[in-house]
N, C-alpha and C positions, 0 to 999 in steps of 0.2 A: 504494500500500500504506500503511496504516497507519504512522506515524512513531512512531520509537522513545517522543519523549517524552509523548507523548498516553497510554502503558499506566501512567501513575503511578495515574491513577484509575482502574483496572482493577484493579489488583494490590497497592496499600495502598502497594510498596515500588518503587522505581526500581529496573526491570531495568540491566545492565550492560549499557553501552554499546558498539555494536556496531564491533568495528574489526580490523584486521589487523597482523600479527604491525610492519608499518612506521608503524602508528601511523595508515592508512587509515581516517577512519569510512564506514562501510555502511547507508546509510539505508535502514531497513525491515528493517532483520536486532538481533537480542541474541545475545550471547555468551553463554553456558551452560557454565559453568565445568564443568572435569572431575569425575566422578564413580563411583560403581559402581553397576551394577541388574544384577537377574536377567532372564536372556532366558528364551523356551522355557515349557513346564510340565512340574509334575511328572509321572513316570510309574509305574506301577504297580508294584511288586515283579515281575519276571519279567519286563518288558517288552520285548521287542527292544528295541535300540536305533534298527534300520533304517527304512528307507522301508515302510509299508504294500504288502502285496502288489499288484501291476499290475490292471488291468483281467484281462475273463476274454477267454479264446482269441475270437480272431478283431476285437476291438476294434482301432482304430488305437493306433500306442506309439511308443514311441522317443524319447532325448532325447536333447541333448550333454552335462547335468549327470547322472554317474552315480547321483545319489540322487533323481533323479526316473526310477523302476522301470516300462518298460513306459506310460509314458503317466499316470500315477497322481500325483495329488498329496501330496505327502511329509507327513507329521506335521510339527508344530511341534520345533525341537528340545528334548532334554530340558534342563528348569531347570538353568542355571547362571550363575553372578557373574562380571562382566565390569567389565572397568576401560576407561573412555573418556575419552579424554582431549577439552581445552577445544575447542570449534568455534563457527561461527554458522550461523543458523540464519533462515529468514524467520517474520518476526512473524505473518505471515497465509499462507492459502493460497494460490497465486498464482491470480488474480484474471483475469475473461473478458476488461478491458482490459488488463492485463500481456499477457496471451497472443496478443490481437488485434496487439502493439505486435512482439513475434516473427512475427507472419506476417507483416506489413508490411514488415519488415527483410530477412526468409529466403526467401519464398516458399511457407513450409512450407505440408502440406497442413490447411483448417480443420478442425473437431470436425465430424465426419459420419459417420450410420450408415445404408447405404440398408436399411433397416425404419420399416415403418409408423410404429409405437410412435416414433419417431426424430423423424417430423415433427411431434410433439405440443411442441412448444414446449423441443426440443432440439439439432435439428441447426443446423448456424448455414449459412442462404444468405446467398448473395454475398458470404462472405466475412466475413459480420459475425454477431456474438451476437446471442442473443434479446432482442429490444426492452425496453429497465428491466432487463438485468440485469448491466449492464458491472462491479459491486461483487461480485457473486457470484460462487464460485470457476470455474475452466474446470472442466467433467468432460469426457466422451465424450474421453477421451484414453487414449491407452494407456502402458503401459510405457517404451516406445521415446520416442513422443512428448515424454513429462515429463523424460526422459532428453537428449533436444534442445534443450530449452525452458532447461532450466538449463545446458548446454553455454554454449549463445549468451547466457545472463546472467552467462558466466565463473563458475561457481555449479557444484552438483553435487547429485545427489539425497543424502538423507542417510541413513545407515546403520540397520539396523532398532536396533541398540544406542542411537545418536546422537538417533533421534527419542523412544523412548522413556523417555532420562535428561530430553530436551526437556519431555516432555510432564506428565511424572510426579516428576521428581525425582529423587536417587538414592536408591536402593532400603533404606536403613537410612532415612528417614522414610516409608516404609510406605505410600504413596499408594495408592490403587485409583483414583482418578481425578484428574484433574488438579486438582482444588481439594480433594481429600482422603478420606475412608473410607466415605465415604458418598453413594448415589446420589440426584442432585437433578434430574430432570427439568425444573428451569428454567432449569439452568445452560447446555444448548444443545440444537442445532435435532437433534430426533430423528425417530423414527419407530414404529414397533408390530412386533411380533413378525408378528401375524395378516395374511393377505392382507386388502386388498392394500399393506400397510405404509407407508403414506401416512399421517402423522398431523398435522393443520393445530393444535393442543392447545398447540405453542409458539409459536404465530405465523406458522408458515411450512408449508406442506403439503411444497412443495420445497426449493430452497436457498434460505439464507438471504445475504444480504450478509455478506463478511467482519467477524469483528469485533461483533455483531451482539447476542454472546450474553458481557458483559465478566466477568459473574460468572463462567464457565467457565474463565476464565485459569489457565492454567498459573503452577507459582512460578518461573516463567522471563518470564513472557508471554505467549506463544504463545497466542494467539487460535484458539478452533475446533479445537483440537486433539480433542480428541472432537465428533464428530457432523459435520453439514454433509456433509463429501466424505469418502469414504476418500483417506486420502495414504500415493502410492507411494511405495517406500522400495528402495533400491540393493540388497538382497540379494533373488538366485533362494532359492527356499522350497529346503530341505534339510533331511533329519532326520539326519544324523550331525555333530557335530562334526569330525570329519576331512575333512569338505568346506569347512571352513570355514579361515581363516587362524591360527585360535586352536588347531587341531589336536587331537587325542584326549585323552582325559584329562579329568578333573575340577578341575584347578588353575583359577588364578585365571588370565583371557585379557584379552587388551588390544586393543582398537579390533577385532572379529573383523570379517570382511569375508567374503563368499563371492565366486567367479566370476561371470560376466556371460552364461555360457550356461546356460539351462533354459527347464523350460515354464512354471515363475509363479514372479513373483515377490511379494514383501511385501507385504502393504497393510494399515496402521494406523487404528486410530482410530473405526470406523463412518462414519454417513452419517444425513441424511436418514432415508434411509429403514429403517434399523435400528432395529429394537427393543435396550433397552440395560438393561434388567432382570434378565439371566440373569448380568449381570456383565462386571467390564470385563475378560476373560482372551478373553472371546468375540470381541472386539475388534483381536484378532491374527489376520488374518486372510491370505488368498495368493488373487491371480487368474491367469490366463492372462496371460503377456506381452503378447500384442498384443490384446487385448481391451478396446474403448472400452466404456466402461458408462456411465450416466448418472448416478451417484454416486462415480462415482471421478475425484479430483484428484492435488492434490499438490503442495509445497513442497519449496524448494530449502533446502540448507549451503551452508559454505565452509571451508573450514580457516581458520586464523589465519595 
């Protein structure tokens, strides 16, 4: 991964060095001091506040997170300010060699999808990634996966609050994207709204190598935080605040967290293959738990 001190020249400013509450430094991680931002979007005068009605009769359902109704993926919750406190975070995504270095150690199973589409220079045989691309992020992982992957690096996925103070900043400097209010399509590896949303226009049709795109930095660091991979984030999708840690109400919430049982959870940032022109709100995005995709990664926290 990327070392701390190589993002001077990324970032104009020396991110804060990454270390633990005993004074531990963490090579490949910054510190991102606490802060507040708004989660969720706004919603319409009248709006429920609930989960979207279920699927119709006869569709498969049921989940163990009460706010995913019948099978149905939940709205984003509604806008509100949260307080997060300091954490670290990885500079980059974690990378096809980090991940090859966990199946080596675990046993875990490698990034495979048996579909077609899968052998087009995705699934990884015998065990190993696609040829030239050990610098680019792992995708074809799922929830569970990225969930493991940081277990075994003592790490932990990090909170959809925690990535987005990471990414953006806190939310009284008004960011829309991570280097500021305005979209710049050379800042990182995108893609097109239009099938089939492949767009080769940055350099890269697919992923790009971590890091790849230094103008896109976050005022933290954090490389790639938009575009490249979607990166999974530790909260199941919910649209009530009462599912969440921060509880009902409109006050100000502090580190909110959700539970670990649903049918999708988080996923931040774009990809590839995203078009990124409709805005960076579009960008908040929820998959299926156990669903490998081939734009979706993900970076690990730690507490302090």
């Amino acid at each position: 991964m990327i070392a701390t001190a190589l993002l001077l020249a990324c970032t104009g400013d020396a991110p804060i060095e990454a270390r633990t509450a005993s004074g531990e430094v963490v090579p490949g991680m910054v510190e991102v001091p606490g802060g507040r931002v708004k989660l969720g979007m706004p919603r319409p005068p009248g709006a429920p506040p609930g989960p979207p009605p279920g699927p119709p009769p006869g569709q498969a359902g049921g989940a163990a997170n009460p706010a995913v109704a019948n099978g149905a993926m939940p709205l984003p919750l509604p806008e509100r300010e949260v307080e997060v406190s300091s954490f670290l975070v990885d500079v980059t995504e974690v990378t096809r060699v980090d991940y090859a270095a966990f199946l080596e150690g675990t046993g875990y199973r490698p990034p495979y999808v048996a579909e077609a589409w899968a052998d087009e220079g995705w699934n990884w045989t015998g065990g190993t990634y696609p040829e030239g691309t050990g610098d680019h992020p792992v995708v074809l992982v799922s929830w569970y996966d990225a969930r493991a992957y940081c277990h075994w690096a003592g790490k932990r996925l990090p909170t959809g609050a925690e990535w987005q103070l990471a990414a953006l900043g806190p939310a009284a400097e008004g960011r829309a994207w991570p280097w500021g209010t305005t979209y710049e399509s050379g800042r990182l590896n995108h893609g097109k709204h239009d099938v089939p949303n492949f767009d080769d226009s940055d350099g890269y049709e697919r992923t790009s190598p971590v890091g790849a795109f230094p103008a896109g930095a976050s005022p933290y660091g954090l490389q790639d935080a938009f575009g490249n991979a979607w990166e999974w984030v530790a909260d199941i999708r919910v649209s009530d605040w009462a599912d969440t840690t921060a509880g009902a109400g409109e006050g100000l919430a502090s580190n909110p967290r959700t539970g670990t049982l649903g049918l999708y959870a988080g996923a931040r940032g774009g990809s590839y293959f995203s078009g990124f022109e409709g805005g960076a709100l579009a960008q908040d995005n929820a998959f299926p738990v156990q669903l490998r995709r081939k734009s979706s990664g993900f970076r690990c926290a730690r507490d302090l």
